[in-house]
C-alpha positions in Angstrom: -44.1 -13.4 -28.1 -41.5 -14.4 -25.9 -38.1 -12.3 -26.5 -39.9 -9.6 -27.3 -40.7 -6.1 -25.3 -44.1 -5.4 -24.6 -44.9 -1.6 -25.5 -43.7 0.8 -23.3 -42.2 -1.2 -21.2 -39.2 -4.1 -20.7 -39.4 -7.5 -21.0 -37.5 -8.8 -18.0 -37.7 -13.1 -19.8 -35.6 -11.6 -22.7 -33.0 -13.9 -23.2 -29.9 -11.4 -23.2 -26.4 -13.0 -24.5 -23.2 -12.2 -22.7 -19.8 -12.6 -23.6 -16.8 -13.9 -21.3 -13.5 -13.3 -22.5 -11.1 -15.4 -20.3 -6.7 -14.4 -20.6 -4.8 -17.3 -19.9 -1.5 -16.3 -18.1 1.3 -18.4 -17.2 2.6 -17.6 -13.7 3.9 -14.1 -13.5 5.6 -15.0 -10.0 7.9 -17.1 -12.4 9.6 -14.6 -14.5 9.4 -12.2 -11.2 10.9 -14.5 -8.5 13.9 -14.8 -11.3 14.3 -11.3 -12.0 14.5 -10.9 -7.7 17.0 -13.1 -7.8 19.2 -11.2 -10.3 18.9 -8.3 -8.8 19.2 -9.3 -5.7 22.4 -11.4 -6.8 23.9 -8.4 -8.4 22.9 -5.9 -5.7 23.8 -8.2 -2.5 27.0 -10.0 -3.3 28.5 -6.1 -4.0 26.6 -4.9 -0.8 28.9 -8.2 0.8 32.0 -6.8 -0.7 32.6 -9.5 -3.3 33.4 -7.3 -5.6 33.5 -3.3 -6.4 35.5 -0.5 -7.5 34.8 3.0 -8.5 33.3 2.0 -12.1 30.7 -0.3 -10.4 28.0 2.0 -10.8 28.4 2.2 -14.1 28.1 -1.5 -15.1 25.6 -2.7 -13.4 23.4 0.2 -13.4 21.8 -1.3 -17.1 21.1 -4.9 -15.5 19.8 -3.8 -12.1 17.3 -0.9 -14.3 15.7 -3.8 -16.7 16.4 -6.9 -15.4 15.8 -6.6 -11.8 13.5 -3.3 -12.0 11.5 -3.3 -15.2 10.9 -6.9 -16.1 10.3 -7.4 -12.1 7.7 -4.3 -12.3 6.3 -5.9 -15.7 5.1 -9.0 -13.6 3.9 -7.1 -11.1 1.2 -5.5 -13.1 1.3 -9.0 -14.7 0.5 -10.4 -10.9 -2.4 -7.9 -10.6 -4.2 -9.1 -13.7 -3.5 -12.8 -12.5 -5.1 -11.8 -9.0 -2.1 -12.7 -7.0 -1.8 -9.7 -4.3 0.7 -11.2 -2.9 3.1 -11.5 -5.6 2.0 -7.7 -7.3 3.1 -6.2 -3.6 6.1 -8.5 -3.4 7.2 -7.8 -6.9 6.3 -4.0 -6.8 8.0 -3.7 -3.8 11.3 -4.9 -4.5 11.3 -3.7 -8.7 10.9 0.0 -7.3 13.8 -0.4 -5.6 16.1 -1.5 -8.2 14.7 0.8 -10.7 15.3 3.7 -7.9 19.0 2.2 -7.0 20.0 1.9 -10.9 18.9 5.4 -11.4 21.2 6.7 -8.3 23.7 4.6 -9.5 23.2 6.0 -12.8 23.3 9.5 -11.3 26.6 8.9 -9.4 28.6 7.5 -13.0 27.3 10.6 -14.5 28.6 12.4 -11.8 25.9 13.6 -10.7 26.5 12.4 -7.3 29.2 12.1 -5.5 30.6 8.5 -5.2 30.9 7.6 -1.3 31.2 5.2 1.0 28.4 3.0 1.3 29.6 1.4 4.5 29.5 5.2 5.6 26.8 6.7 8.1 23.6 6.8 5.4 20.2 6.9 7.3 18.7 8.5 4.1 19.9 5.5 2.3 18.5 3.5 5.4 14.9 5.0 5.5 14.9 2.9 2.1 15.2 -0.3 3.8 12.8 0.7 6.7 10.6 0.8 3.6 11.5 -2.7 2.1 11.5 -4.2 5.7 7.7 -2.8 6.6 6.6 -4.5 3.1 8.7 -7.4 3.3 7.4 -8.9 6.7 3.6 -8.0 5.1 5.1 -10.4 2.5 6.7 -13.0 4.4 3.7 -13.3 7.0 1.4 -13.7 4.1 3.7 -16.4 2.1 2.9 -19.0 5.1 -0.4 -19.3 3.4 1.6 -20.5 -0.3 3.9 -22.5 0.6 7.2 -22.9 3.0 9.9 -21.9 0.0 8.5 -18.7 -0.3 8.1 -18.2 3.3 12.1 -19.4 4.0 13.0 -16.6 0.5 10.9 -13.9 2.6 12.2 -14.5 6.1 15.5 -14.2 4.4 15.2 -10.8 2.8 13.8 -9.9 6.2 16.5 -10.9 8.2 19.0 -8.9 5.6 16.6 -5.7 5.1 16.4 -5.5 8.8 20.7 -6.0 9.4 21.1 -3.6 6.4 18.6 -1.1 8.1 20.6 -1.4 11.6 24.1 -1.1 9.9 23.0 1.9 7.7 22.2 3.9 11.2 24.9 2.9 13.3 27.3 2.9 11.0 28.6 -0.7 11.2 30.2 -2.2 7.8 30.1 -5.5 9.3 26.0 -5.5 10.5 25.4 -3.6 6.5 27.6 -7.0 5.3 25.7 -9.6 7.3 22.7 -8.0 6.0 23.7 -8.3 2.5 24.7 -12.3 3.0 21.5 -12.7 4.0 20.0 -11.2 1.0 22.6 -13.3 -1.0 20.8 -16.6 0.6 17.2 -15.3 -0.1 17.9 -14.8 -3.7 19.4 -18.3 -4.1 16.2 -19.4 -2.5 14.4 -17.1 -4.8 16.1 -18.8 -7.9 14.9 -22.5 -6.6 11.3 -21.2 -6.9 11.1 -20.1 -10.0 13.1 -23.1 -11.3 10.6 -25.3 -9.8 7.8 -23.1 -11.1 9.6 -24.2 -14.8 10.0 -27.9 -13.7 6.2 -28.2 -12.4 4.6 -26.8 -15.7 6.8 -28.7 -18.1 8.0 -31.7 -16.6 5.5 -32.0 -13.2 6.1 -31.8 -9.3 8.9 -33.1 -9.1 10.6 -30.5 -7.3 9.0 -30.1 -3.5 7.6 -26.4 -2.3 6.4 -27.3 0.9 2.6 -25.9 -0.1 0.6 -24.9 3.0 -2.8 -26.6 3.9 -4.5 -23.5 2.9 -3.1 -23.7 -0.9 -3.8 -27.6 -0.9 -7.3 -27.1 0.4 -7.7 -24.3 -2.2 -10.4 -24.4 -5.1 -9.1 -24.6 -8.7 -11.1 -21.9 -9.1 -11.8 -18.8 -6.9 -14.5 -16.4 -7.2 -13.4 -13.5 -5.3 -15.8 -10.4 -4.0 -18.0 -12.0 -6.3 -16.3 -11.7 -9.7 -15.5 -15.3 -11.2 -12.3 -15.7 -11.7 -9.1 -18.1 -12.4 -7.3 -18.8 -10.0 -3.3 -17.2 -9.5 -0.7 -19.7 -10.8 1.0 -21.1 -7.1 
């Protein structure tokens, strides 16, 4: 009888049933690109000299902690479910380091830590950014694959991790500065994405992204190292 085990052994024609639970995600690069872009906004335009006194630390240690560290971690892990490497390195990247800059800064309004000059000669403050840079031109050299926004939002936070870098180890206010106006532009860049990100799934394509002949060439759906899969919202 088909179906059914002969004795002692297995029927390999049993007709086995397997279930495949699929977990719809919207685009996790959305919420992250936006959380970047506060943090970044927050972090850079006081890096810049906008603003700042000796009580900064205090109030804008909350926002930098869960808006531009734990939200932008959260969409990380998000990105790894979704299969989109490049946004979980991007995303982990860049969420440590406002999670580990709100907890300094957090440490310094305690009084923890002495409050000094961060124009002054830091290279342990720089070896962060050597750190950021190595990950962000991964990033960046990667992105020319999605699309041209994303590449112009990485090249930018290059261009400013690399100044910022520089300035930390010669101690040069102006090179730290130009760094940081650099970071201002990539997060400004960062904000267009993820509002077209919002636009393209509500209202449709209206706003352009530049997507790379890879991504247009891509399948709707991937099946990478030989696990089926959807593919990574783009």
């Amino acid at each position: 009888m088909a179906g059914v085990a002969p004795m002692g052994g297995y029927d390999h024609h049993r007709d086995i049933g397997s279930t495949i639970f699929l977990r719809p995600l919207a685009p996790p690069f959305a919420l992250g690109l936006a959380s970047y872009w506060a943090g970044s906004w927050i972090f850079f335009t006081w890096l810049a000299g906008w603003y700042g006194g000796p009580t900064s630390h205090f109030w804008f240690w909350p926002f930098l902690f869960f808006f531009g560290g734990v939200a932008q971690f959260t969409c990380a892990v998000k990105s790894f479910w979704a299969r989109d490497a490049l946004a979980t390195v991007w995303l982990g990247t860049w969420s440590s380091f406002y999670l580990a800059f709100a907890i300094w800064s957090l440490m310094v309004s305690l009084g923890v830590l002495p409050l000094e000059n961060i124009y002054g000669h830091q290279p342990e403050l720089g070896m962060w950014f050597v750190v950021l840079l190595a990950l962000t031109i991964i990033c960046m050299i990667t992105s020319l694959a999605r699309d041209l926004v994303l590449f112009i939002m990485k090249f930018l936070a290059f261009i400013a991790t690399l100044l910022i870098f520089i300035g930390f180890f010669v101690h040069s206010t102006g090179v730290i500065r130009a760094g940081a106006y650099f970071g201002i532009f990539s997060a400004i860049v960062a904000f267009y994405r993820s509002f077209a990100y919002l636009v393209w799934e509500n209202m449709g394509p209206f706003l352009p992204v530049f997507r790379s002949p890879i991504t247009l060439a891509s399948p709707p759906v991937k099946i990478p190292y030989g696990e089926p899969g959807v593919k990574h919202g783009n």
